[in-house]
N, C-alpha and C positions, 0 to 999 in steps of 0.2 A: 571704472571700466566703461570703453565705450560699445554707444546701444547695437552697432552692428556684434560686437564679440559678445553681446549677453543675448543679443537675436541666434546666433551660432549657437551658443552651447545650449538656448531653452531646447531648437531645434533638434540638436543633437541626444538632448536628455528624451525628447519624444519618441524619436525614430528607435533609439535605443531599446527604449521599456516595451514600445509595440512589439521591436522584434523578439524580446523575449517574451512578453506574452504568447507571441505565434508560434517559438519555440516549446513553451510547455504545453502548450495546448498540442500539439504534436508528439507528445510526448505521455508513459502514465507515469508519471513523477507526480505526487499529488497528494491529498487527501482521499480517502474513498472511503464509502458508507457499504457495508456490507447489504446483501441482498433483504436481510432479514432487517437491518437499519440496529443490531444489537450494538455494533461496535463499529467503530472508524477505522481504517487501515494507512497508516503514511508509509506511502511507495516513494522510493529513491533510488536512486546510484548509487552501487558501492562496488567501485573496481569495475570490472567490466560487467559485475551481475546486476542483478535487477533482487531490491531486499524490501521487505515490506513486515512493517511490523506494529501493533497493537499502540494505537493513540489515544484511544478513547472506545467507554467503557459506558452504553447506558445505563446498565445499572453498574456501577463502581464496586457497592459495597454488598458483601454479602449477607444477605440477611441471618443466616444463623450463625456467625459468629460476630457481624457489626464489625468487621475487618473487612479491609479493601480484598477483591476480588486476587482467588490465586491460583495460581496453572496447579489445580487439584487432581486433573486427568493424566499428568504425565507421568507413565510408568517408572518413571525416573525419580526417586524417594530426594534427593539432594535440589529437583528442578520442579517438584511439585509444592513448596511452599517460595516461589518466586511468585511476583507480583503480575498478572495478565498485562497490567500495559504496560509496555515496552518488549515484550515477546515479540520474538524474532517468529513470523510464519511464512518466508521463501526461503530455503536454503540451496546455494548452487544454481540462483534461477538464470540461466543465461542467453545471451540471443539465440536463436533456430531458426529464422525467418525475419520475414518482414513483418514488424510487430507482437512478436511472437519469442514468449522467451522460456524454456523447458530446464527443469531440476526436480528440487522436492516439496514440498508443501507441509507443515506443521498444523495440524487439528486440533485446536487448543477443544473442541466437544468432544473426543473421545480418546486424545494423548498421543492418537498415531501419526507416521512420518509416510506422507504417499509420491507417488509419482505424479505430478502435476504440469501446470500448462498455465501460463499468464498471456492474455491474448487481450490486445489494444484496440477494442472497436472501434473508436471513435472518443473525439472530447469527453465524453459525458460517459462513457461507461469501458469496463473493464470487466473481460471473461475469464474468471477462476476457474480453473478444473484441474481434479484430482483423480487417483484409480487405486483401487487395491484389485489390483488382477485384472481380470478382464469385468467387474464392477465400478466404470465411473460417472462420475457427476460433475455438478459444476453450478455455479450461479454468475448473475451480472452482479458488480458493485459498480454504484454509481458516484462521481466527482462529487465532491463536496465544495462548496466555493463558487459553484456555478461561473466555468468558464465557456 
């Protein structure tokens, strides 16, 4: 191979990875640490929605039964001895705006399914909010990865 066609494709291999970097960074596709730092959240694409679901588990296991951690809160008898991570908690999240993407939201603290709000600050953080009625809340989770 000659050195101008290996100067091309190194070039090409940079300009490439930059621009995806500047792509996800523009993006919440990612790792994200929950406010409280209990658990990690991996946001993705799926279809047109926005899906985010349970990666990682500070504490994994439960200490009274020395079994990995299980969606014990879901009213759901058949979906309450599934494993927390990999729990799906966006369901239907999909654009509304600019940055901003509205559906439902899964509590794996207390098993219920709310009206919720994903909203893209910036690089570095991610605004979750939820409502039951006119009661909502909402925390920042922060990137994981430091981009």
């Amino acid at each position: 191979m000659n050195s101008k066609l290996k100067l091309f494709l190194v070039l090409a291999l940079a300009i490439g990875g930059s621009a995806l970097a500047r792509a996800q960074e523009g993006s919440p596709t990612g790792l994200w640490l929950t406010e409280k730092g209990d658990a990690r959240i991996h946001v993705s694409h799926c279809g047109h929605a926005l899906c985010g679901k349970v990666a990682w588990l500070r504490d994994p296991i439960d200490r009274a039964t020395g079994k990995p951690q299980t969606d014990d809160k879901n009213p759901n008898p058949s979906l309450a001895s599934r494993p927390m991570i990999g729990v799906q908690l966006f369901i239907g999240m999909v654009p509304s705006g600019p940055g901003t993407w509205s559906g439902r939201i899964y509590n794996a603290d207390d098993g219920g399914v709310y009206e919720g709000k994903v909203l893209w600050t910036g690089p570095q953080t991610l605004r979750v909010e939820g409502c039951a009625g006119a009661l909502c809340g909402g925390e920042n989770w922060t990137r994981v990865g430091g981009r």
